[in-house]
C-alpha positions in Angstrom: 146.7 104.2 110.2 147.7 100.4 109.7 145.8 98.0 109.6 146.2 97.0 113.6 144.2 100.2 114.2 147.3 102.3 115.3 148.6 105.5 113.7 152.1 105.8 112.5 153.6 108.8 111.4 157.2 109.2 109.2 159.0 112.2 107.7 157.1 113.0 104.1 160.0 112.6 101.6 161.0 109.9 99.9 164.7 109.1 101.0 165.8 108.7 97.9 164.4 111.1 95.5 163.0 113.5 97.8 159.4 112.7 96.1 156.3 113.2 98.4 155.4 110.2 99.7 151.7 111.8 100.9 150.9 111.4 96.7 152.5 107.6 96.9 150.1 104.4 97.5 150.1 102.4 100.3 150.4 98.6 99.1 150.5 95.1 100.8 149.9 96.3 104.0 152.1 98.3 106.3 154.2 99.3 102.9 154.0 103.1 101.4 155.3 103.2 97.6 157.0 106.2 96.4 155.3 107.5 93.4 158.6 108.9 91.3 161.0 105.9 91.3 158.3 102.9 92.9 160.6 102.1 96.0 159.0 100.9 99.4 158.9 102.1 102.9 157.5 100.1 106.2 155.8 103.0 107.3 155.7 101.5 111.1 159.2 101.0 111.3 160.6 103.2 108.2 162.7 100.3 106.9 163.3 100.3 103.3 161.7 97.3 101.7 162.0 97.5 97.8 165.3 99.4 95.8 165.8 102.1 94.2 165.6 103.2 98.6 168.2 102.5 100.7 167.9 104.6 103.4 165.3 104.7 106.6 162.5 107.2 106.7 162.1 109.1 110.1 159.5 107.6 112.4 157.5 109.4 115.3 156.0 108.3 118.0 152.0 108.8 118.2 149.3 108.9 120.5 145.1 109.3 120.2 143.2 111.3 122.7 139.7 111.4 121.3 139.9 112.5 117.6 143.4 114.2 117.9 146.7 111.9 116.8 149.5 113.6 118.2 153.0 113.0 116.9 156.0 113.8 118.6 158.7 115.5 116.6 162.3 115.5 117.0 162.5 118.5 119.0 160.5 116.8 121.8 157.4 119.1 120.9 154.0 117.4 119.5 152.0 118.6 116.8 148.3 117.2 116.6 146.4 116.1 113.7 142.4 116.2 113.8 140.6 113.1 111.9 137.2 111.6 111.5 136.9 108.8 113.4 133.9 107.8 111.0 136.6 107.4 108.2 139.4 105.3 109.7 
């Protein structure tokens, strides 16, 4: 989650070389860092922020009930995610 408290969620590969962005960094605050080529996502809004990327991520909308995030896909179904509220 950022660090307003929310949850954000995005589509896992890295626009531009498909890389996983779940192995990348998160750095300077809302900003995920693709660990092959070191280009930067907004991962609120999906925005490319530093080259080699060009191109958007996906974004979701989420929502919290209790310890579930749940993040609408595409397809207008959810899928929910369980977390440890003691960790975030």
């Amino acid at each position: 989650h950022g660090d307003d408290g929310q949850f954000y969620a995005t589509a896992g590969k890295c626009t531009h070389g498909a890389a996983d962005l779940a192995d990348g960094l998160v750095v300077e605050g809302n900003l995920i860092e693709c660990p092959k080529h070191n280009g930067c996502f907004d991962f609120k809004t999906g925005e490319p922020k530093r080259l080699p990327v060009r191109t958007r991520l996906a974004t979701f909308p989420t929502k919290v009930e209790g310890d579930t995030v749940f993040v609408q896909v595409t397809d207008g179904k959810h899928v929910h995610i369980r977390y440890d509220a003691e960790d975030s």
